[in-house]
C-alpha positions, 0 to 999 in steps of 0.5 A: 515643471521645474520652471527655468528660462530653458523650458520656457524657452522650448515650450514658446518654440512649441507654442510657436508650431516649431515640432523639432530642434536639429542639434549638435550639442556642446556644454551649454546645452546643460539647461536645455538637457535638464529642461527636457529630463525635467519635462519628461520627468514631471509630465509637461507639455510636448516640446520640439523633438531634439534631432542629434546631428554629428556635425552642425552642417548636416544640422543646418542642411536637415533644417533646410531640406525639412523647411521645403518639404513642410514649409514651416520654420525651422530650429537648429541649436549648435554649441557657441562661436565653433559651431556657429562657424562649422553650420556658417556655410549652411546659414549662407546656402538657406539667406540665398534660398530664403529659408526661415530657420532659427539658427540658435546657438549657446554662448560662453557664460558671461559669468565667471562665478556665482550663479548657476550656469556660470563658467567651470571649464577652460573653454569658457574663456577661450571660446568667448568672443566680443562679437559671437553672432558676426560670424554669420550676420551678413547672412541672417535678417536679425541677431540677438542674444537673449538677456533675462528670463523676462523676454523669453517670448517676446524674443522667441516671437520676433526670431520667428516671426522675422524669419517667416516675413518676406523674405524669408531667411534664417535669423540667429539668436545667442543663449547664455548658459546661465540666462537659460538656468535663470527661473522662468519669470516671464509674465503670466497671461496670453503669449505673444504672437506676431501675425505675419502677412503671408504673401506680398501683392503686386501693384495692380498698375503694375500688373495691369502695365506687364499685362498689355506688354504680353499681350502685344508681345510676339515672343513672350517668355516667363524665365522662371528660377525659383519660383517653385519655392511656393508649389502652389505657383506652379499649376498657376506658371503652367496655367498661364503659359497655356491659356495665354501662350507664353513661353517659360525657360528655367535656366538654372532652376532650383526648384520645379517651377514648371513640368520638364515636359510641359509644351511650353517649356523652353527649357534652360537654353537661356541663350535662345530665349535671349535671341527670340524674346522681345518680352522676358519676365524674369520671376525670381530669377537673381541672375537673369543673364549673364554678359559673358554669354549674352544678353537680351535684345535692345528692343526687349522689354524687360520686367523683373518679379519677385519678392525683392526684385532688386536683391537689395542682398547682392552687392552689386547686380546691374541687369536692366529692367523696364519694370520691377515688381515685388510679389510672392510669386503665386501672388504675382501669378494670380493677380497676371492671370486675372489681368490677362483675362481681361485681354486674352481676346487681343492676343495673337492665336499664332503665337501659341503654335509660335511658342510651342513650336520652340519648345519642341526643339527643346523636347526633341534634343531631350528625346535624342539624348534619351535615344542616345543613351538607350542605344549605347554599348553596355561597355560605354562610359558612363555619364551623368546623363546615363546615372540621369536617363536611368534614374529618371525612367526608375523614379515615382512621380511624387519621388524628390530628388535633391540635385548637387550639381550632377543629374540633368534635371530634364532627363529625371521625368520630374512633373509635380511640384516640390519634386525637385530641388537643386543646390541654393544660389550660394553654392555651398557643397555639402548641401545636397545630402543633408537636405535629402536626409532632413526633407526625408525627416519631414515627410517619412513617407516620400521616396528621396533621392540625393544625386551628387558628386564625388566632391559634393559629397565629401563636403557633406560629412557623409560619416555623420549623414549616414550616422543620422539616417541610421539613428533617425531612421531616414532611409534614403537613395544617395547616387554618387556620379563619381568622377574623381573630379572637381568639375567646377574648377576645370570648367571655371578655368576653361571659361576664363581662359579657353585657349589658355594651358590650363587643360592638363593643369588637374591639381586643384581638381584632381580627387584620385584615388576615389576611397570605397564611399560605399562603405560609408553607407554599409557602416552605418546599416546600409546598402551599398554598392560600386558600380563600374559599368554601365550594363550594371547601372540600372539593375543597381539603381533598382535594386537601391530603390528597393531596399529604401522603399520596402526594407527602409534602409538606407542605400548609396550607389558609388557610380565610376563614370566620366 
């Protein structure tokens, strides 16, 4: 091969198990281009994929979505500062959700004459800034800009290895133009790899203390958010819960941490927990509870688990705990069911019929909201939990499902882990679509669904995700519940400001006239349809499913409901 940093660059990223790149290319992408025409040209190694991606959210949404499904590390490359600034919500949705991705990007050349790679367009003067990596550095565990040649794999293996250490998150790395041209002189021999310890243990007192605490508790609940992250942990949440009768809620979950129908799901009812608990376990759970709603009980204890129990990333978040304990959640899982064990001959046998006895009302308000929707006329508006209660009777167990916002999780059947995943902590929209189409990238073979807003949507890019499905081959389901309507803001204002005048204020939600989103998908090659009433919903849903699975095409559903 023709040697330049730029190759080396991409085979430490192969070296390093990284098998694809999510780019969105600019002008100094040219020895990165030349890398890979060189390699192919010249019979070098099997470097990362490049996937193009026509705006660099979806790039950072794809990475995201390919990191939960694979659960490896991945690579994006985007075009210096505008770029950096287009994929910055992306960047902040993967810190909240601890998704280790190497978010890299070019830099203008430092040079403005003279070697190879150095400046030759307008550009490169107009889009240099004196602190390129500060557009995403509270986001990101570390930045760096890549110096000489020499250093190539020392920096590629302390990106990665610092994105993959507990916790998780993204890392950013600059690449000037004219450091890439440079010819690889990077020290021969053995490459550096950085071994990183694969989860964080419990400390055993601690453990020991949590475990007498449930054992003497009337009313123990494990409230669950993201804990799912490591599908492992939930066949341990789930086997916890049954050998020692414990209760798990998952209000607001972003990942399936236990079974929707599993008899000791409280549900996401955080509110009743907060009345009947005398012992919470919240396990990665950023915002145990909020005031405004309610709080726990004086008498409750209270213990916080996580890989970083404090969010030391949060500003400010004050809710009070007994006791704080880092763990991964599987480890944490693992070493309380030990402990458990040992006292599981001093645990009250009512407790189990106790706990399972709330859970029903759970399950028996679930069961009548799918009644509910079974028996409505065919000329009824259409819901999202109609879009939901459907859906979820059409779906495959091992089916993902990315939720922005819209479907109601409990209505979707969904009992395996790494099945659902709902929108990160951050709140950044556009997420849902991008993620569906990278987590459909990493595991071809699964069904995915994207279920989202009209709004959500819109954030998406969807022109460059169904251009990215066509050109990646990445048949997926995209279910709009279309409401012309920012829920979110009605609903803010409505919290703040219940008996306020606000209820006919509808100019910062209102998105009338809806454009015919189906068209988006049909532009591309696609399927896709409007649906207005609900006796059409389900057989469209069906039919949607088909075209994904067996003619591996992509499909969207525009659903006009309320």
């Amino acid at each position: 091969m023709s040697h330049t940093a730029a190759t080396r660059y991409l085979t430490a990223l192969a070296e390093h198990g990284v098998d694809s790149i999510f780019a969105n290319a600019g002008t100094d992408f040219a020895p990165i281009v030349e890398a890979y025409a060189a390699n192919t040209k010249e019979g070098g190694p099997e470097l990362p994929k490049p996937v193009l991606c026509a705006h660099e959210n979806l790039a950072g949404g794809m990475a995201h979505g390919a990191a939960l499904v694979s659960g490896k590390p991945q690579a994006v490359m985007l075009h210096v500062n505008v770029g950096t600034a287009n994929v910055a919500c992306a960047v902040a949705n993967a810190a909240r959700d601890r998704i280790p991705l190497l978010i890299t990007a070019g830099r203008s050349p430092i040079l403005e004459s003279g070697v190879t790679g150095a400046r030759d367009l307008p550009i490169h003067w107009s889009q240099e800034m004196f602190d390129q990596a500060s557009l995403v550095r509270e986001f990101v565990k570390w930045d760096y800009e890549l110096r000489d040649s020499r250093q190539v794999d020392a920096v590629v293996d302390r990106a990665l290895s610092l994105a993959t250490a507990h916790p998780r998150g993204p890392v950013y790395l600059a690449l000037p133009r004219e450091v890439l041209a440079e010819a690889d002189e990077s020290p021969a021999g053995e490459r550096l790899r950085t071994p990183v310890p694969s989860a964080v243990y419990p400390d055993p007192d601690a453990i020991d203390q949590l475990a007498d605490r449930i054992v003497a508790a009337d009313f123990p609940v494990i409230v669950a958010t993201a804990s799912g992250i490591e599908p492992e942990s939930v066949a341990l949440l789930t086997s916890c819960a049954e050998q020692f009768a414990v209760g798990v809620a998952d209000p607001w979950h972003r990942y399936l941490n236990i079974a929707a129908n599993h008899p000791n799901r409280l549900g996401p009812d955080t509110l009743g927990v907060l009345k009947k608990a005398d012992l919470i376990v919240f396990l990665e759970s950023d915002v145990p509870w909020m005031d405004a709603h309610g709080s726990p009980r004086p008498d409750c204890f209270i213990a916080q688990v996580g890989v970083d129990p404090l969010y030391s990333d949060y500003p400010i978040r004050s809710h009070r705990a007994d006791l704080n304990i880092a763990a991964t959640p599987t480890a944490f899982l693992k070493q309380l069911t030990i402990a458990l064990g040992k006292r599981a001959g001093s645990i009250n046998p009512a407790r189990a019929e106790k706990i399972r006895t709330a859970a029903s009302v759970h399950h028996d308000s679930i069961a009548a909201l799918r009644k509910q929707e079974a028996a409505s006329d065919s000329d009824a508006p259409i819901t999202k939990n109609t879009i939901s209660a459907m859906l979820g009777e059409l779906l495959g167990e091992d089916d993902i499902v990315f939720n922005e916002y819209v479907a109601t999780p409990c209505l979707l059947n969904r009992t395996k882990a790494g099945t659902y995943y709902f929108l990160p902590a951050s709140g950044g929209l556009g997420w849902g679509l991008p993620a569906a189409l990278g987590a459909k990238y990493a595991a071809p073979d699964r069904t995915v669904i994207a279920t989202l807003g009209d709004g959500a949507y819109m954030f998406a890019n969807p022109a460059a995700c169904h251009h990215a499905a066509a050109k990646h081959d990445l048949p997926i389901l995209t279910i709009l519940a279309n409401n012309c309507n920012w829920w979110a803001v009605d609903m803010a204002t409505q919290l703040v400001y219940p008996d306020g005048r606000a209820n006919t204020e509808d100019r910062f939600s209102n998105l009338s006239p809806s454009p015919e989103f189906a068209a988006y998908c049909t532009a591309s090659g696609g399927h896709g349809v409007t649906v207005h009433k609900r006796s059409e919903l389900r057989a469209a849903l069906a039919e949607a499913l088909r075209v994904v699975r067996e003619e591996r095409r992509q499909a969207l559903v525009d659903v006009r409901c309320v």
